[in-house]
N, C-alpha and C positions, 0 to 999 in steps of 0.2 A: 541845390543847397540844403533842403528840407534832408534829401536823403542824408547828405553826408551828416547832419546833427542827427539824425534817425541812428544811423551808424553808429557814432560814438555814443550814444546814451546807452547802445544795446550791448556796448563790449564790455568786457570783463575787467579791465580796469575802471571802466566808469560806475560799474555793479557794484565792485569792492569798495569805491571811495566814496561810493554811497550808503552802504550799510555802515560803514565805519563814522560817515557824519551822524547818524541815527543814534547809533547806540554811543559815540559821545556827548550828544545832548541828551539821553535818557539817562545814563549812567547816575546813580546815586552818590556822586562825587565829584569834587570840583575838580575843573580842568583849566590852566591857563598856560599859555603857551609863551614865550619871552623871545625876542632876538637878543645881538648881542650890545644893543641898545637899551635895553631892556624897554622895550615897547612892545605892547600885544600884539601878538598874532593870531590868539584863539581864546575863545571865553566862551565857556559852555552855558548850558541851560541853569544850572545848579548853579555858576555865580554869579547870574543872572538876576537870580529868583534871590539870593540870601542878599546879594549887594543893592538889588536894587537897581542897579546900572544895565542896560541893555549894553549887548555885542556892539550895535550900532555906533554907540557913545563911544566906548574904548578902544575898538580897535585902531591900530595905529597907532598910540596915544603912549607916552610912558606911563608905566604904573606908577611911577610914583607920584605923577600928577593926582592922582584918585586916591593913593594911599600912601602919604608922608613916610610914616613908617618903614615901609618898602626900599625907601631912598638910604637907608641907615649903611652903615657902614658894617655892621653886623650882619645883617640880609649881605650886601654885595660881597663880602668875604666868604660867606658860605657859597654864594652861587657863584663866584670868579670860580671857588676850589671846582665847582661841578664841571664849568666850562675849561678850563684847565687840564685838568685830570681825567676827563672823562668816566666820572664817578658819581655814582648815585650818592644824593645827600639825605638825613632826616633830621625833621625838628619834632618832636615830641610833646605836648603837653606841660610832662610832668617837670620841664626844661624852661618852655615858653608856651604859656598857657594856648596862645593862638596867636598865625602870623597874621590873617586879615579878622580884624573887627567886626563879629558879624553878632547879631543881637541871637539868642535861643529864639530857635525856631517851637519851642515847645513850654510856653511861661506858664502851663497851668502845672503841667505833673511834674518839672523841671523846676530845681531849686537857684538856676544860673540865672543871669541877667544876659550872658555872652556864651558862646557858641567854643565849648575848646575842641582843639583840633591838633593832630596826627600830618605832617605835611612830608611830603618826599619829593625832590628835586630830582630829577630826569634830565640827563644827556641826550638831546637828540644831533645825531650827526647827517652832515650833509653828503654827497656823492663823492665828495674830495675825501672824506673819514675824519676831517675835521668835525668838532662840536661847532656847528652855527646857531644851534636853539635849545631854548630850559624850555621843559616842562615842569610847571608847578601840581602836583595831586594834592588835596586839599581832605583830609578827611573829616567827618563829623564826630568825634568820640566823644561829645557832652554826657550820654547817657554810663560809659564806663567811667568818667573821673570824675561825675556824682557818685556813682556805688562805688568807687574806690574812698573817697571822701569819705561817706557814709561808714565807708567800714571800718577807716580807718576811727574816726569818731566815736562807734560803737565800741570797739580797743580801748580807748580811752578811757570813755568813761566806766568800763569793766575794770578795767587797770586801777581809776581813782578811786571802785568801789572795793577792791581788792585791799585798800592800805590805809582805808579810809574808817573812821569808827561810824557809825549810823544814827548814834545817839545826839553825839556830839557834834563832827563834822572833822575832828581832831584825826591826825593818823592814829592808828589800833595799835596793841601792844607790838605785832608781829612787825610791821613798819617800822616804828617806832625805833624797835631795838636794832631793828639792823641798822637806819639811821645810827644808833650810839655805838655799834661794832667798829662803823666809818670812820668815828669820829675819835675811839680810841687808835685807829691806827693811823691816823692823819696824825696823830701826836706823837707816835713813834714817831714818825717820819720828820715831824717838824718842831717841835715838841714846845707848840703855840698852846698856854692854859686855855680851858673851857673847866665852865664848870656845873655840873648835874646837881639839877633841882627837882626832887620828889614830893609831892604833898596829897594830902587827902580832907574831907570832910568831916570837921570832929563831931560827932554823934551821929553817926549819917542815920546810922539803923533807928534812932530815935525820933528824924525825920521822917521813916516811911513808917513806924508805927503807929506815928500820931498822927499824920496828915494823908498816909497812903502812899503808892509806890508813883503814881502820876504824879505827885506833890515832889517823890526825892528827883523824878529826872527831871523836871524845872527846874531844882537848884541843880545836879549834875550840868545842864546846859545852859543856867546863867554863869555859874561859874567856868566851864569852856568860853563861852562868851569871851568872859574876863582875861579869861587866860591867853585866849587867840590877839586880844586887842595888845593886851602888855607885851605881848613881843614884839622881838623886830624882826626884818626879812632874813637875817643867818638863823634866827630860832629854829630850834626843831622840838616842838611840843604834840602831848598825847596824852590820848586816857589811857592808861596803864592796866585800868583793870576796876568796876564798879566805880567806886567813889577816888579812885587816886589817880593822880594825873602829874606827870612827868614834864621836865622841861632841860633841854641841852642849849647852852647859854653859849655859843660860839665865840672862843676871843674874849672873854670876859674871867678876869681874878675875883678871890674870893668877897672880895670886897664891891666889886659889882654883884654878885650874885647874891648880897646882903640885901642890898640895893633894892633889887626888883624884887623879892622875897617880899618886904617889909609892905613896897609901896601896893606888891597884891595883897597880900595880907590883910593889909589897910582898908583896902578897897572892899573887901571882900566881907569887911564886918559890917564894913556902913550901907552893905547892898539889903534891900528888903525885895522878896518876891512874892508875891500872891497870886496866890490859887484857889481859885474857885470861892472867892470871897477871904481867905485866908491868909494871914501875914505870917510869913517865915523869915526868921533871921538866925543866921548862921556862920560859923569860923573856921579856918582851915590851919593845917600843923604842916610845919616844911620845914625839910629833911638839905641841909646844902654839902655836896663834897667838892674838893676843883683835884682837878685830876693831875697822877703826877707819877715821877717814875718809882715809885715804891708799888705801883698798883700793879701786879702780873698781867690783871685780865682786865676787860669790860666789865664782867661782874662784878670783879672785884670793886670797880670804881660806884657800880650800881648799890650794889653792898652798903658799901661806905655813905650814900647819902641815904639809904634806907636805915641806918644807925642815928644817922639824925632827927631823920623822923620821929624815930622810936624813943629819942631823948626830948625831942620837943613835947609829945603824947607828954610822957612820963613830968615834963617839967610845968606840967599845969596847961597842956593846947593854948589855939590862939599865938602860934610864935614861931618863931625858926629859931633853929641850930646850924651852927658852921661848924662840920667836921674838920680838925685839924689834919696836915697831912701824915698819911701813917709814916 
């Protein structure tokens, strides 16, 4: 009897199915194996060691006993197709972040709290050439869909420094206008009024004379300030350029755009800043056009509320002007 187990441990089948258990509990990748109960037939070293659960426990066992999840109706649709079809499945990450729940194995240099994962569904067929068994491959991709994250984030925030003013936190002129490009030709299109509001700082140069250039961008950025809180979410405001600051008033006639003029205006006389033991009080001149079909271009309409500015200056600052339509 000795010999005959001597025998079989020494043949070539018994070799092969021996290195092959080896190196699927070494393998840096999970392995589970399904009949077509979906009950285990094989649980490797690796989800072992992430789940916490020994082979011991599970096999046999449905998965969905251990993981809810698993029972879904979404999981069995994809794995019926595998059994069915005899076709490799995947689930990817950037789809479903991960099919079993497993904590990062890596919490200090890893910004996850969970483990995402890369999963591929396996056909295994029996001697009939039917599928009688899934294999689940489990892979660890946490560290690529942090540096994807990461860089996607980096984009970002390049992007929001790209259109962004620095001073203020306002979009830049170059942002700015392409915003108001949009927005003249959303009104071709639909020909819904808005109306552009342009203003500036009256005596600005008088403020960095007297008090210094640190002194004028405290009021440039209490007035951003100002300017950011007075709108509303369709707004689209910006620094235009040193001391002038732009605002496209979405959906709003001229008479709203009086409106919010006055009530910044307003505001903006009664604001005191101090700097560096110093009291600044200061007024702004706003320029109003509402946009219409006599205007060719963008410019044109830009034009047209920079005309009002230039009558509010002229008519004593501290005020707005509502250009009529041309």
């Amino acid at each position: 009897m000795a010999v005959t187990n001597k025998s079989a441990a020494s043949s070539p089948e018994f070799a092969e199915l021996h290195w092959l258990t080896v190196m699927l509990q070494a393998i840096d990748v999970g392995v589970v194996v399904l009949d077509r109960d979906y009950r285990v037939k094989a649980w490797n070293m690796w989800m072992q060691n992430h789940s916490g659960l020994a082979s011991s426990k599970i096999l046999g066992q449905p998965l969905a006993q251990f993981f809810p999840d698993l029972g879904s109706e979404r999981f069995r649709a994809k794995a019926e197709s595998v059994f069915l079809l005899n076709n490799q499945a995947f689930l990817i990450w950037q789809q479903q972040p991960y099919l079993f729940h497993f904590r990062n194995d890596r919490p200090i240099t890893g910004n996850s709290e969970f483990m995402f994962q890369d999963v591929t569904l396996v056909p295994i067929t029996g001697l009939s050439g039917q599928v009688e068994q899934l294999a689940i491959l489990v892979y660890d991709v946490t560290d690529s869909a942090e540096a994807q994250a990461a860089f996607a984030e980096a984009n970002a925030r390049l992007e929001n420094l790209s259109r962004t003013d620095r001073l203020t936190g306002l979009f830049n002129r170059g942002h700015w206008e392409e915003c108001l490009q949009q927005e003249f030709a959303r009104y071709q299109r639909t020909k819904q009024t808005s109306c552009l509001v342009i203003f500036d700082i009256d005596h600005f140069k008088k403020v960095n004379d007297t008090y210094g250039h640190p002194a004028g961008d405290a009021v440039i950025r209490q007035v951003s300030a100002m300017l950011a809180k007075a709108q509303r979410k369709t707004d689209v405001t910006g620094r235009y350029g040193g001391e002038e600051f732009t605002a496209i008033l979405v959906g709003t006639d001229a008479a709203g755009a009086a409106y919010f003029a006055e009530r910044l205006r307003a505001q903006v006389e009664a604001v005191t800043v101090t700097h560096e033991g110093r009291d600044i009080r200061f007024t702004i001149s706003l320029g109003i056009a509402e946009i219409g079909p006599k205007l060719p271009t963008y410019k044109a309409w830009l034009e047209r509320a920079d005309q009002g500015l230039y009558k509010a200056k002229q008519g004593g600052r501290n005020q707005y002007v509502v250009m009529p339509a041309p």
